[in-house]
C-alpha positions in Angstrom: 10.2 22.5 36.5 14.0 22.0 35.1 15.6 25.2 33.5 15.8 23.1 30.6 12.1 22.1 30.0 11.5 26.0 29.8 12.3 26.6 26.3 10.8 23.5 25.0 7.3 24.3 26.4 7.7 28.3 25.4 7.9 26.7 21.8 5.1 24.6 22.2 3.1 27.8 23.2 3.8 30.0 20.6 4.3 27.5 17.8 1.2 25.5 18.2 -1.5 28.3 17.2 0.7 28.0 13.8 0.7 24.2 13.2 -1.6 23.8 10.2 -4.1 21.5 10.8 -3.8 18.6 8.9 -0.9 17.8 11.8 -3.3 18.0 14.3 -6.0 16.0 13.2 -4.9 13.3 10.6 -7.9 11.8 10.6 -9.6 14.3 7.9 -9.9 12.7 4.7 -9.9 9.2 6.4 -10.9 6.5 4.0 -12.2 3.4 6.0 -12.7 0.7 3.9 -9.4 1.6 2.1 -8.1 0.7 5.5 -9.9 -2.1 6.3 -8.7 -3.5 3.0 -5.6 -2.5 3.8 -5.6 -4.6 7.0 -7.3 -7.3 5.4 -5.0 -8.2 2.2 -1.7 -7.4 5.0 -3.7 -10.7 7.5 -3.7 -12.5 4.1 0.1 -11.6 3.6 0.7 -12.8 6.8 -0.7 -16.1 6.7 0.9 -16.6 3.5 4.0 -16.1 4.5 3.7 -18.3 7.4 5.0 -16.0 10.4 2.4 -17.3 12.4 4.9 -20.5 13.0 6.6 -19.7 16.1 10.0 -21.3 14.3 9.4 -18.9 11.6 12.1 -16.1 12.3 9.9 -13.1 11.6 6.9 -14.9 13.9 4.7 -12.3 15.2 6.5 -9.5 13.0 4.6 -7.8 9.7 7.7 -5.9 8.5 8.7 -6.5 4.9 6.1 -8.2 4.2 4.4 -6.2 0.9 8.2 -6.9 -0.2 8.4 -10.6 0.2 4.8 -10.4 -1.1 6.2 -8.2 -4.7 8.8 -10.9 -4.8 7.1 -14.0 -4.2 3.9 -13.5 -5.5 2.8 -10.4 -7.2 6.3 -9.9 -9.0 5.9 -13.4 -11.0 2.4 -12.7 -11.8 2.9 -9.0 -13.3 5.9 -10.3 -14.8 3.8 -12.8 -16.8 1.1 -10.2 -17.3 3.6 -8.1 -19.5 4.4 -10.9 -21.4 0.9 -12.0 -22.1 0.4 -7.9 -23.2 3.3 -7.4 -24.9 1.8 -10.4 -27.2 -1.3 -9.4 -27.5 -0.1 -5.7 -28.8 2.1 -7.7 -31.1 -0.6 -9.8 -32.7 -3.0 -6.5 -33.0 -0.1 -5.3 -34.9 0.2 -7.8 -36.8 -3.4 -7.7 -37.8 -4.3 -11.1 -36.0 -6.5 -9.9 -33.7 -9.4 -7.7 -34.1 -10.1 -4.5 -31.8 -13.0 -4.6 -29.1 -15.2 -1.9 -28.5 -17.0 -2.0 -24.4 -19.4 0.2 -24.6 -21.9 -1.8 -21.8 -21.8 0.6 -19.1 -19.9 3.7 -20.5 -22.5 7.1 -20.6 
């Protein structure tokens, strides 16, 4: 062994009995159908985006995806979204519209 490895593995040593945990095992808490979601909607990305094309120049590549996604996609629909709220709290306002009360399914 090197001179030099010798202080790296005496930290490893002492310093391990005093890692918490969670940095040992990061698999506590582990949600998998949150993931599998996850993985699912990022396939759907990916399709979408068509980097499956070989000619496309981020073929084979899922990073920046959820951005181009927000951009694309998501940002225009949200963005509409507001709008269609923002009228609707304007006409309750304005006392054309009546409140609704959901009370199916609420204990």
């Amino acid at each position: 062994m090197s001179y030099s490895l010798k202080p790296a593995l005496m930290w490893l040593v002492f310093a391990l009995p005093l890692l918490p945990l969670h940095t040992m095992n990061n698999l506590i808490g582990w949600d998998i159908k949150e993931q599998e979601r996850r993985v699912e909607f990022m396939e759907h990305m990916y399709a979408c985006s068509g980097r499956q094309d070989p000619n496309h120049p981020l073929c084979c590549r899922y990073t920046g995806l959820w951005q181009e996604f927000c951009l694309k996609e998501a940002g225009y629909a949200m963005r509409d979204r507001w709008f269609e709220m923002k009228e609707a709290v304007r006409r309750f306002e304005a006392g054309e519209l009546e409140p609704t009360f959901i009370t199916e399914g609420l204990q």
